[in-house]
Structures are given as structure tokens and as C-alpha cells.
C-alpha angles and dihedrals in degrees: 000000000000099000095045085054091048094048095049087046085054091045095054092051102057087047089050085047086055098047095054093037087054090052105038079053085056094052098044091052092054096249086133099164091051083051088055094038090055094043096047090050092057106048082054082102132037089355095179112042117111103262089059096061091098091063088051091052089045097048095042076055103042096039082049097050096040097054095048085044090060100031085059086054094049089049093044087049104043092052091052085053091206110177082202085058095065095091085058104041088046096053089046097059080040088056107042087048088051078048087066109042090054096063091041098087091056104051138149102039120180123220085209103203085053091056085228148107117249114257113245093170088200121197137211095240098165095101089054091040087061100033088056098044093054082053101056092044094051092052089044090052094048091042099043092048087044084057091052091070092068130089095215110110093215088053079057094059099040088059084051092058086047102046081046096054091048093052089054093054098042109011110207099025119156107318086309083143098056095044085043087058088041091056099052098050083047093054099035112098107223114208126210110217123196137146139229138212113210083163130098090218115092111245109218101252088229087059086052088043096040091042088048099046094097089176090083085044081066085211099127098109133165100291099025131061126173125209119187084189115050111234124206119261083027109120096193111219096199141013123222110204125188112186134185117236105174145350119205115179122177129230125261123276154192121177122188129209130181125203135152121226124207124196124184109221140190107252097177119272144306140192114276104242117206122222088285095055092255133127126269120226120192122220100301099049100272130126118244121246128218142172114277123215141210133186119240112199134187141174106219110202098196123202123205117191107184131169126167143205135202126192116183119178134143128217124229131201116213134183108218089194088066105022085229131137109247106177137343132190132191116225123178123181137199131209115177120195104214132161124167125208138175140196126189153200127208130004112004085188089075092069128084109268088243094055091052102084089060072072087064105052137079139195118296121206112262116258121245133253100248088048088048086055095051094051085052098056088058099068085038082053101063090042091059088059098045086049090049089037087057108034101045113187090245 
């Protein structure tokens, strides 16, 4: 017992020895505020015993360094008056008043061979919080309606995450919502899809529509919106084009295939026979038993009914500002008709068990070709989006 409770003594204080070496680092390296964050973790519990003394010297320090080091900011900030300069003036009061309210809990903490409390000198720092913050959402509103001047669409966007970030901060201000809604039509880039045949097969018109309702693709995202039907007051940034190049379909077939399967199998017992034909006894008199085998034998007559489809097309980019090709990428898909079907003679029991429900089936009726170039369009139809998915606009 007294070993276990002198190991985990030990354990605990090279724990204890890490925890101060990885915050004093901290320190040292002028991450005041992970200082802060390691010492306060670990006074959450027996504060003021005496192993925890090193995290109350660290924290009166790091709390110390990391406040003058603001408050020099603030004062170098202030003095440039740069309206650009709100967002961090505002975050740092935020941040020495957090500071703050992190350590509070905690207090008081004694440095116990002083005979003191450590010194945490705390500020009132709400007027300057608002004051700040008036400030910053005075300069969003007046840049972001500045950018949407512009007719660039990422100046667009950068007035969204402004007007976003205002309305975060003082929900309701001005019509920041509606030029917030404004700023992000403006930014977004709209793409006209459509598809072409350059084949002299019909495409069924379902596999176009189906290929063209980008809804079901789910790629509409913040920046970026598809329309397979061009809409008025809509000035469309891009095309998207699939066209069909060219449409191969097999005939159909039925190939045929005979073999015969053989299975050993258990049929009771019988008596063990030596070379002469006559019984074998073990050592008491009695004949000796063993498995007895037939052979089970059947002649599998095996039907193949097999019909393919082939869809290559290629997608092109294209930006409609400046009527130029931008990218384009080949895709080909392959959809194959089989179904598989057997007859017998003989024995079925000679045959696997996973070769028993072709035994089952019959022949089906062929799919069309307009049916084979739809299935087809299902799998093209995942390797469009993988292609869009992967290559954005922007």
C-alpha cells in the first residue's frame, strides 16, 4: 500500500513539474494568454495548496505581461486613429476584459511564503467595449457600402462578410439586412447549364432533364447558383455545357455454355471391406463401420443475356464575360444488361449452393435502347458531379 501511494505521489509530481515547465515555456515565448489559459486549468482544483504555488506566480506574471502588452497596442492604435484599425481596438478591450473574467473565479490566491495574495490590478473596461464597438460598426457599415460600389463580384462578397459581421454585432442596424441580401446576389456567379447532342442517336429527353436538374446534384452553395432554365434580370457569369459525343449500344445476346458438375456426398454407412471383399472387425469382434458416398452428377446448360451501353461526352467551362473557354473534361460512362439463367439434368444437388438460384431464374425481355441510355446517364451522372464537385468556378 505504501509503495502504490508513493508511486502515484511521484507520478503526480512529475506531472505537476510538466505542467509548470509547459507554461513557463509559454511564457517565455510571449504566448501570454496560453500561459493564462494552463495556469488557470490547473488551479480549477486545491488552489491553494502548496504544489500548486508555481501556477499563481505564473499567472500574476502572465496576466501582468499580457495586459501592458494590450494596453501599448491600444495606446499605439488610438494615436494613428486608423478607422481600418476598429475591428482591432474593439477585440482587444474585448480581450483584456475576457482576461479577466477568466481569473475571477479563482480569486483570491494566495503566494503563500509572502504571506499575500497575488496582485490581479482589474478595469472597468464596458464604456470602452461599447464605445469600441460603436466604433467598428460604424466603420463596417461605411466600407461595406463604399464596396458596393464596385463591379467586382469579390468586392461584393467582401461587403457580405462585412455586413454579416455587423449584423452580428448590432442586429437590425440601418438596412444592413437588405444590403447584406443585395451583396451577396451581386457576388454570387449564376451558370447557365445546358446540354448538347453531337450524336446521331436520340437522347431520351428524361435522361437531358434529369442530367440538367441540378437541384437533386445539391451544388448550389453560397457563391455559386445553376439554373438549367435561364430566368430574367439574371446576367449569367459562366456556362456549363455537357455534350454528347457519342452513343455505342451492343446487340443483343445470348450466349450459351454446358458443363457438367459432380459432388461427393455422405449416403449413411456401410461396413469397411478389407482387400478380399470381406468385413473388417476391430478388436472385440465387430465390424467397423464407415461413411458411405454417392455421386451425385448433372449436366448444367447455362444462359447469358447481355446488352451494353456506352455514353461519352465531355464538359466545358465557359466564361460568358469573356466568351473563352476556361476548362473542359471528358467523362464516358458504361451501363451493361445481364442476366444469367440455368437449366439441368440430372442431380441439382451436384452444384455449389451459390450457384443454385441461377436455377431459379428465366429469361427477361431485353431493355431498350432508350432505357440502356438512361441507365447509363445515372452513373454519368455521378461522375458530372464529381467533376463539378472537384473544378468550382472560383
Amino acid at each position: 500500500m505504501q509503495k502504490t501511494t508513493l508511486l502515484f505521489s511521484i507520478l503526480f509530481l512529475v506531472l505537476s513539474s510538466c505542467g509548470v515547465k509547459t507554461t513557463q515555456s509559454l511564457l517565455n515565448d510571449g504566448d501570454y494568454d496560453g500561459a493564462i489559459n494552463r495556469a488557470v486549468e490547473a488551479l480549477r482544483t486545491k488552489k491553494d495548496s502548496k504544489g500548486k504555488q508555481d501556477y499563481v506566480y505564473l499567472l500574476e506574471e502572465a496576466f501582468a505581461k499580457a495586459k501592458d502588452r494590450d494596453l501599448r497596442s491600444l495606446e499605439l492604435m488610438i494615436k494613428e486613429a486608423n478607422p481600418a484599425n476598429a475591428e482591432r481596438v474593439y477585440n482587444t478591450y474585448l480581450q483584456l476584459n475576457n482576461r479577466q473574467e477568466k481569473i475571477s473565479p479563482l480569486l483570491p490566491l494566495p503566494l503563500l511564503k509572502l504571506g499575500k495574495n497575488a496582485s490581479f490590478p482589474f478595469d472597468n473596461y464596458s464604456d470602452r467595449i461599447v464605445s469600441s464597438k460603436i466604433a467598428l460598426t460604424k466603420y463596417l457599415y461605411e466600407n461595406a457600402s463604399a464596396l458596393m460600389k464596385s463591379k467586382n463580384k469579390m468586392d461584393f462578397r467582401k461587403a457580405y462578410d462585412d455586413f454579416a459581421y455587423l449584423a452580428s454585432l448590432s442586429p437590425n442596424y440601418k438596412n444592413t439586412q437588405k444590403l447584406m441580401d443585395e451583396a451577396q446576389f451581386k457576388g454570387t456567379d449564376f451558370v447557365d447549364v445546358y446540354a448538347k447532342n453531337e450524336t446521331e442517336t436520340v437522347i431520351p429527353k428524361v435522361l437531358q432533364d434529369d442530367l440538367l436538374d441540378f437541384k437533386t446534384y445539391g451544388l448550389d452553395d453560397k457563391w455559386t447558383v445553376y439554373h438549367n432554365v435561364k430566368q430574367k434580370n439574371v446576367s449569367y457569369d459562366y456556362s456549363l455545357i455537357i455534350s454528347f459525343r457519342q452513343i455505342l449500344i451492343s446487340p443483343e445476346q445470348i450466349k450459351e455454355k454446358e458443363f457438367i458438375k459432380e459432388k461427393q456426398v455422405k449416403d449413411g454407412v456401410k461396413t469397411l471391406l478389407d482387400s478380399r471383399g470381406r468385413p473388417v472387425k476391430d478388436s472385440l469382434g465387430k465390424e467397423i463401420k464407415v461413411d458411405n458416398y454417392k455421386l451425385l452428377r448433372a449436366n448444367v446448360y447455362e444462359y447469358r443475356q447481355f446488352k451494353s451501353c456506352q455514353v461519352t461526352a465531355k464538359v466545358d467551362y465557359v466564361d460568358l464575360k469573356t466568351n473563352q473557354l476556361v476548362q473542359t473534361f471528358p467523362v464516358s460512362s458504361e451501363f451493361v444488361f445481364e442476366n444469367i439463367y440455368s437449366t439441368y439434368k440430372g442431380n441439382r444437388g451436384a452444384c455449389d449452393d451459390n450457384y443454385l438460384g441461377y436455377f431459379d431464374k428465366r429469361a427477361v425481355p431485353f431493355p431498350n435502347n432508350e432505357q440502356m441510355v438512361f441507365d447509363t446517364g445515372e452513373d454519368l451522372k455521378a461522375k458530372l458531379k464529381d467533376i463539378i464537385v472537384r473544378n468550382k468556378f472560383r
